[in-house]
DRENDOVEX-371704 format. One record per atom (N, C-alpha, C, O): x, y negated, z negated; atom name; residue number from 1; residue in one letter. Coordinates in steps of 0.05 Angstrom, whole numbers, padded with zeros to 5 digits. Layout:
REM residues N
c1,c2,c3,at,i,aa
X,Y,Z,CA,NUM,A $
...
//
This chain:
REM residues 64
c1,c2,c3,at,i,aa
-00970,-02398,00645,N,1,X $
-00945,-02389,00634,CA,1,X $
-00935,-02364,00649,C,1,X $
-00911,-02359,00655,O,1,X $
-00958,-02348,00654,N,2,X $
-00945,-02317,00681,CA,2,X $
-00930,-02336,00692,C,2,X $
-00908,-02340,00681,O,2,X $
-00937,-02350,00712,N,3,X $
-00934,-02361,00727,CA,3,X $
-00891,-02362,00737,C,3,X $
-00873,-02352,00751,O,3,X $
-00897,-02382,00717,N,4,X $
-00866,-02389,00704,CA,4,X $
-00849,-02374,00698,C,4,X $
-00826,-02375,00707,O,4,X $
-00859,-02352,00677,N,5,X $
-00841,-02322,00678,CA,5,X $
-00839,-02314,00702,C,5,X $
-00817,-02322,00709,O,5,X $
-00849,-02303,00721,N,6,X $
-00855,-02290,00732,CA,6,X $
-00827,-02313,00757,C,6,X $
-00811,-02300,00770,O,6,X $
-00827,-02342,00758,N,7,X $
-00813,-02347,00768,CA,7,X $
-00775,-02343,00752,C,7,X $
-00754,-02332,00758,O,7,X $
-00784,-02354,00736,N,8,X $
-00759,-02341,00715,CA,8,X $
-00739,-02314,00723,C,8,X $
-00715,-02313,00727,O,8,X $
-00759,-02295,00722,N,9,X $
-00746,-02278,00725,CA,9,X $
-00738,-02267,00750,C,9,X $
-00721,-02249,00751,O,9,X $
-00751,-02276,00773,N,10,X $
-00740,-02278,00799,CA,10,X $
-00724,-02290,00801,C,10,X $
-00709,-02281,00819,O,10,X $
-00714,-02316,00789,N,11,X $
-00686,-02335,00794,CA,11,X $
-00662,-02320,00774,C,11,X $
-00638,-02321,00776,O,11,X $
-00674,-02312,00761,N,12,X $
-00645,-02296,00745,CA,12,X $
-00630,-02269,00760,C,12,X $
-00606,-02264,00762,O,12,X $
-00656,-02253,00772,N,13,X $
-00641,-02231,00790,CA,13,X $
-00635,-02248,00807,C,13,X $
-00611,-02250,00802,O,13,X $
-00642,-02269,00832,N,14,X $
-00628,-02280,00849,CA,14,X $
-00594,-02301,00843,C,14,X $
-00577,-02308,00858,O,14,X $
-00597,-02305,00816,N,15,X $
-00571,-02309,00805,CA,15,X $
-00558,-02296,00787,C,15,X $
-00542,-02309,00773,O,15,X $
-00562,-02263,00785,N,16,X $
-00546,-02244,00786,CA,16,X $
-00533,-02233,00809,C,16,X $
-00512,-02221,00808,O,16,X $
-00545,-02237,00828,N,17,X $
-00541,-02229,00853,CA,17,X $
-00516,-02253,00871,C,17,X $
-00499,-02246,00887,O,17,X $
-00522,-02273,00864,N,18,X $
-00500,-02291,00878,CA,18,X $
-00483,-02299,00860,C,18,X $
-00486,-02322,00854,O,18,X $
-00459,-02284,00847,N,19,X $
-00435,-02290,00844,CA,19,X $
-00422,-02321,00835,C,19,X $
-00403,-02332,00847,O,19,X $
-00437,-02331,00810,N,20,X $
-00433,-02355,00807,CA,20,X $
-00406,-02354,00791,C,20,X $
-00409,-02339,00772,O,20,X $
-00390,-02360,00791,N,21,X $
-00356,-02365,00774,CA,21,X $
-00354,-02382,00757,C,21,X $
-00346,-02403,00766,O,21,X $
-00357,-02381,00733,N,22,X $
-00352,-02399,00711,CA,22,X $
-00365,-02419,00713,C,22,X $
-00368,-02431,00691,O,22,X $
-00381,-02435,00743,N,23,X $
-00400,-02466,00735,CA,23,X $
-00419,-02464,00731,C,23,X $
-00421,-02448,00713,O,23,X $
-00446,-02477,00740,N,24,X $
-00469,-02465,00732,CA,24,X $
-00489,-02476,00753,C,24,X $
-00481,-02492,00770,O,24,X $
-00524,-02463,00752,N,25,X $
-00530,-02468,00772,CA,25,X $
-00563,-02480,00764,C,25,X $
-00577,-02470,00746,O,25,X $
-00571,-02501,00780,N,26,X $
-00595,-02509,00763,CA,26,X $
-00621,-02489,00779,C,26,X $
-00621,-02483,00803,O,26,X $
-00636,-02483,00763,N,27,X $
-00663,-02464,00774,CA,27,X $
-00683,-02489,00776,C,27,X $
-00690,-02502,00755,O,27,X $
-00696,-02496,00809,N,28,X $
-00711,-02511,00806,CA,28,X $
-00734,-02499,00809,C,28,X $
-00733,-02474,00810,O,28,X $
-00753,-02508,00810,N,29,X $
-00789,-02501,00820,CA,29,X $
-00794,-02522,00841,C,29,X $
-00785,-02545,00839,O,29,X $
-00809,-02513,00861,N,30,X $
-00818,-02534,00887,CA,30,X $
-00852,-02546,00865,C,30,X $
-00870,-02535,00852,O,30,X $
-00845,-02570,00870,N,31,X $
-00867,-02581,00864,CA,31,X $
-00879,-02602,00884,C,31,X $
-00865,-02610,00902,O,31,X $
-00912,-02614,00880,N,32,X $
-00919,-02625,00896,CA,32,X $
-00906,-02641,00925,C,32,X $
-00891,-02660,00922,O,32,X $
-00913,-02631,00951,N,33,X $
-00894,-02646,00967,CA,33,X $
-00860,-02637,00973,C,33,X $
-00845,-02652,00986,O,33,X $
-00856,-02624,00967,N,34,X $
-00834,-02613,00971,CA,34,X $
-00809,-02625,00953,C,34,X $
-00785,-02621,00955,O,34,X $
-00825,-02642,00933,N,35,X $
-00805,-02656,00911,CA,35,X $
-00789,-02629,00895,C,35,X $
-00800,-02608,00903,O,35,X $
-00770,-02625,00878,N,36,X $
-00767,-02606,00865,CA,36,X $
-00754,-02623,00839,C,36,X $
-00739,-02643,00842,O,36,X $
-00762,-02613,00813,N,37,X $
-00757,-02613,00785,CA,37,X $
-00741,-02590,00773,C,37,X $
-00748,-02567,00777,O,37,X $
-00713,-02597,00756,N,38,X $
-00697,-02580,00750,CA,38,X $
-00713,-02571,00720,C,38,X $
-00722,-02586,00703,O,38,X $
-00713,-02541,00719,N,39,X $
-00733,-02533,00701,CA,39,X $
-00705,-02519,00674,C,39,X $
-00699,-02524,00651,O,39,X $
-00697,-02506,00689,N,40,X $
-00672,-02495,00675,CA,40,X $
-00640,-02497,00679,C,40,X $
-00632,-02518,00688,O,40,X $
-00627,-02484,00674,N,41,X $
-00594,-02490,00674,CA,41,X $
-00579,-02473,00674,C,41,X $
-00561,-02476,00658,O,41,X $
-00578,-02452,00688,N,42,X $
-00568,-02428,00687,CA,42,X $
-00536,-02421,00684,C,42,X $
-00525,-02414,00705,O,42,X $
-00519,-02421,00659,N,43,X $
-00493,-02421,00657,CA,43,X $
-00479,-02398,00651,C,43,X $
-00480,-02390,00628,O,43,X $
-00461,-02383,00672,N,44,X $
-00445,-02360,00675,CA,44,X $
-00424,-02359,00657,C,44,X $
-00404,-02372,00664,O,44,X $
-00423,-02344,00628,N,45,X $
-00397,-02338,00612,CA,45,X $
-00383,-02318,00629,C,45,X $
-00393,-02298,00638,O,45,X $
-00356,-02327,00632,N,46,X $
-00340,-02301,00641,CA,46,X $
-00321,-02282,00624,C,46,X $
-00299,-02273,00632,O,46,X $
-00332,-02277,00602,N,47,X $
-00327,-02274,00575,CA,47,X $
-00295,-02256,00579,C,47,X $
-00275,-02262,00565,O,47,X $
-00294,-02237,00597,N,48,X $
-00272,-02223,00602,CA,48,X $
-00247,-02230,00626,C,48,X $
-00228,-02219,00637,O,48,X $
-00259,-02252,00628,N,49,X $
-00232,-02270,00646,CA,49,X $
-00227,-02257,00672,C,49,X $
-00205,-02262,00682,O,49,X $
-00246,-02237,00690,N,50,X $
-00239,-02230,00708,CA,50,X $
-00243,-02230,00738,C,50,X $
-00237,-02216,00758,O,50,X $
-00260,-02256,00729,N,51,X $
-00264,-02272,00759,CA,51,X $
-00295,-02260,00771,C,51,X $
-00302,-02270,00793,O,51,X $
-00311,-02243,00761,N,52,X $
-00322,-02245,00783,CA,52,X $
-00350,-02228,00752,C,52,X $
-00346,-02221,00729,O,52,X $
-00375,-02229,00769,N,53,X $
-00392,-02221,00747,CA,53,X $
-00387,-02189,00741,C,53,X $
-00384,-02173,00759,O,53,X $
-00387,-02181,00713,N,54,X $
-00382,-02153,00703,CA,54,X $
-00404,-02151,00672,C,54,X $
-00411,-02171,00659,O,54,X $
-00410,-02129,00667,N,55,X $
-00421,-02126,00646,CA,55,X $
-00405,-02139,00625,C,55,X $
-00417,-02134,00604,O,55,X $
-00378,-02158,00617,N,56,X $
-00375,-02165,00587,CA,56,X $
-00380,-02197,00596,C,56,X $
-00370,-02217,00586,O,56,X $
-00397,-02195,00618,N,57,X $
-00400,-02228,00621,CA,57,X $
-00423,-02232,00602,C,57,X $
-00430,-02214,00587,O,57,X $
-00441,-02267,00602,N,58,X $
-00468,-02269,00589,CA,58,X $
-00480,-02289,00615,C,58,X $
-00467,-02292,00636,O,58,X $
-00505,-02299,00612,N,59,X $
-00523,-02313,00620,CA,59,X $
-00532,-02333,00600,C,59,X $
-00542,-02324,00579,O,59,X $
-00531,-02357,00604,N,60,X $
-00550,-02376,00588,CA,60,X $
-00564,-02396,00598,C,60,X $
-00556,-02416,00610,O,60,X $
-00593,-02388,00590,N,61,X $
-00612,-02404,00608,CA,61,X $
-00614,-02424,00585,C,61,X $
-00606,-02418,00562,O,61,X $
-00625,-02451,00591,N,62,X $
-00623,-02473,00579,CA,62,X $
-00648,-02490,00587,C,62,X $
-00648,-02496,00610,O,62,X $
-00671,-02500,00573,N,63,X $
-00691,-02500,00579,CA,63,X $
-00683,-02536,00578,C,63,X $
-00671,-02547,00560,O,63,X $
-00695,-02551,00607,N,64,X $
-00684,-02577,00609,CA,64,X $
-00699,-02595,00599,C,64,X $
-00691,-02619,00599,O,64,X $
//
């Protein structure tokens, strides 16, 4: 379970960091072989309509 947090929360600062606009972005994990499984769903509220990420935005992770 570290494990997973520990990835978690590295994909959320790396998708704070890239400027997603109102769509959303799937967080995968590399698994065996270079296959990858979509683990979460990461969806950008732009709660204050101003185009770009600001503190009255939200984050919602969505467990798949």
């Amino acid at each position: 379970m570290k494990k997973l947090n520990d990835f978690l929360k590295e994909s959320i600062l790396d998708s704070n960091s890239s400027k997603i606009f109102g769509g959303f972005k799937d967080i995968t994990s590399e698994i065996k072989n270079d296959n990858k499984e979509v683990l979460y769903t990461d969806i950008h509220h732009d709660n204050d309509d101003d185009g770009k990420w600001s503190s009255g935005d939200s984050f919602e992770l969505t467990m798949v």
